[in-house]
N, C-alpha and C positions, 0 to 999 in steps of 0.2 A: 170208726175205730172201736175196737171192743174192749169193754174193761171188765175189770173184775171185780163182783158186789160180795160183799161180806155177808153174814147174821146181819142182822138189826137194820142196815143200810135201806133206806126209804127208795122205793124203785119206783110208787106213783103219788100223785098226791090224790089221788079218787080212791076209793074201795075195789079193787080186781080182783079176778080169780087166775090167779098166777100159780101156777106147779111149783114146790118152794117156796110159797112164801105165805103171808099170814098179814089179816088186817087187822088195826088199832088204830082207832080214835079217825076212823074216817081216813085211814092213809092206809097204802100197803109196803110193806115189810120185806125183806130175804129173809128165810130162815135158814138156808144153806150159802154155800160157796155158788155163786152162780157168775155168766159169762152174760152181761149187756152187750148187746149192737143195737142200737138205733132205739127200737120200740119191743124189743123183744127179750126177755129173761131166757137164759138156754142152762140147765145146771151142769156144774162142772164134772163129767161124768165122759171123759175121751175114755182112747183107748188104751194109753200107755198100759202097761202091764208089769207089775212090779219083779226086779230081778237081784235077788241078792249080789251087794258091792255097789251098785247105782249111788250118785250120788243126786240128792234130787233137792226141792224147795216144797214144803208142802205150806198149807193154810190155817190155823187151826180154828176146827170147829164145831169143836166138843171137850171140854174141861170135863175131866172125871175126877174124880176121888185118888186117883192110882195114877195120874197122868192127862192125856192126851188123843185127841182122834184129830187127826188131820188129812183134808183133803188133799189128792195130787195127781190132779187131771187122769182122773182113772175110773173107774165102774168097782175096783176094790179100797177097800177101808187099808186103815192103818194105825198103829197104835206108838205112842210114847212114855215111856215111863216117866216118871217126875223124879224118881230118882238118878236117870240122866240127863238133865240141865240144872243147871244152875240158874235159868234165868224163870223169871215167874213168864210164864206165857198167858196172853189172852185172846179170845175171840177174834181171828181176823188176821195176825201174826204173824210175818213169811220166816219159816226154820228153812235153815238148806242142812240138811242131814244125809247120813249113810243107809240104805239098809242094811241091816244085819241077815235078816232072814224072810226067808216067807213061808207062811204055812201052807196049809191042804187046801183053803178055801182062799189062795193068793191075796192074804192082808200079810203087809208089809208090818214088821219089828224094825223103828227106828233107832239108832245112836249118834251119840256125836253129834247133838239138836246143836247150830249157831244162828243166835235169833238175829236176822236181818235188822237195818233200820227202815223207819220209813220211808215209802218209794212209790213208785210207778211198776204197777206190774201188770203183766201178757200170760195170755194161756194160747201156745200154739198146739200144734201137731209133733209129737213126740219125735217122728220120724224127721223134721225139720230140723231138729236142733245141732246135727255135724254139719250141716251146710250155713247154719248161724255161725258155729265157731267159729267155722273153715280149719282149712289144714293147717296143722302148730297155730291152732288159734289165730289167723292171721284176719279171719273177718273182725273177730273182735276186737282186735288190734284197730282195725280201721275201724269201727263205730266207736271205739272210745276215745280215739284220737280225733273226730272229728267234733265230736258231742260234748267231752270231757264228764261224761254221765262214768260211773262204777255200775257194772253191767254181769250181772249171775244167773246164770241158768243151769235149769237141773234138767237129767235125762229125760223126768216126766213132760218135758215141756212148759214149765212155768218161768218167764225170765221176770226177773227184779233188776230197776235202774233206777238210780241212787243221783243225786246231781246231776249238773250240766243242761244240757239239754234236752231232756227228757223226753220232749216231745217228736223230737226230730229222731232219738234213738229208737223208739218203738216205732215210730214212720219206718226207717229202715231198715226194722226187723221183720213187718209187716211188708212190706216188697220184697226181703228177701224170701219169705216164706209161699208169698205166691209167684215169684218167679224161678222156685229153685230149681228147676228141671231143665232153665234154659242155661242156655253157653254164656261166654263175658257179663255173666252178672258181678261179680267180682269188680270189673271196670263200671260198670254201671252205679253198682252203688257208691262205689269211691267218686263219679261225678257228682251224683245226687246230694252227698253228704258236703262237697268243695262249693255245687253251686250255693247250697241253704247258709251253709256255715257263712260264706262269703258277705250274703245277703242279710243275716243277722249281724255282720258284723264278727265274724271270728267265732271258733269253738268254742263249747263250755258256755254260752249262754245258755241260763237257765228258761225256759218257755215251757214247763208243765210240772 
């Protein structure tokens, strides 16, 4: 499964030369938002593309003076004013926000920052995420009914899961995202989610 390394998050315990990242003290370091699988650092650098109205989840991963830079599975930047949140932000910290706008060099003007709590979070393929919803959101309906996990995802592709089962909701995010292309996935996952559920013992068990 893949997850997501923050700044500062220790990625080995040897000295590496890892793209993004940085050694201390005989260990190495993230020094961006990057995506773990297995044995491999990959930086968080898809291809969404930012479009004013989007509502998205970014990372943050840069404290300025004036604000904010936060990533969001994208190859362009993005900036937040500190005069719009209220809340103090730090290093690592899922906002699901608006764009307002974009400029000439596609970095996204964020508003309307609401700081997530802590969770579980995924970085998929942008283009996956209306077949995560489903139509009137009915897939999420069913991984939250099955999970009892609180489940947000933004256009960029970044989902946040909050409680329940955590481990089982990004299993099922993760299938749906590499089987989206196929037919009765919808019945598929709704088995997938009855047999697990069943075998934990009922929904909303927490396991990540």
């Amino acid at each position: 499964m893949k997850e997501l390394v923050f700044p500062g998050d220790k990625v080995a315990d040897t000295p590496q030369r890892i793209p993004g990242c940085y050694v201390e003290d005989g260990q190495t370091f993230a020094s961006n938002v990057a995506l773990r699988s297995d044995d491999h650092i990959v930086q968080l650098k898809g291809y969404y593309v930012p479009k004013t109205g989007d509502d998205i989840i970014g990372i943050v991963e840069e404290e300025r003076f004036s604000g904010y830079n936060l990533a969001l599975n994208s190859p362009y930047g993005s900036s937040l004013s500190a005069r719009d949140t209220r809340d103090e932000l730090k290093l690592g910290d899922a906002v699901y926000c608006k764009i307002l706008a974009v400029n000439e060099v596609k970095e996204a003007v964020l508003i309307e920052p609401q700081k997530l709590p802590t969770g579980s979070m995924l970085a998929i393929d942008s283009v996956k995420v209306p077949r995560v919803i489903g139509r009137n959101g009915s897939m999420l309906d069913t991984l939250s009914k099955f999970t009892g996990s609180h489940i947000t995802i933004g256009k960029n592709g970044i989902v946040h899961v909050e409680g329940g089962n955590t481990s089982l909701a990004l299993k099922a995010v993760e299938k749906i995202c590499r089987e989206s292309h196929t037919s009765g996935l919808t019945e598929r996952i709704t088995q997938m989610l009855e047999n697990e559920s069943r075998a934990n013992g009922g929904q909303g068990e927490q396991n990540g």
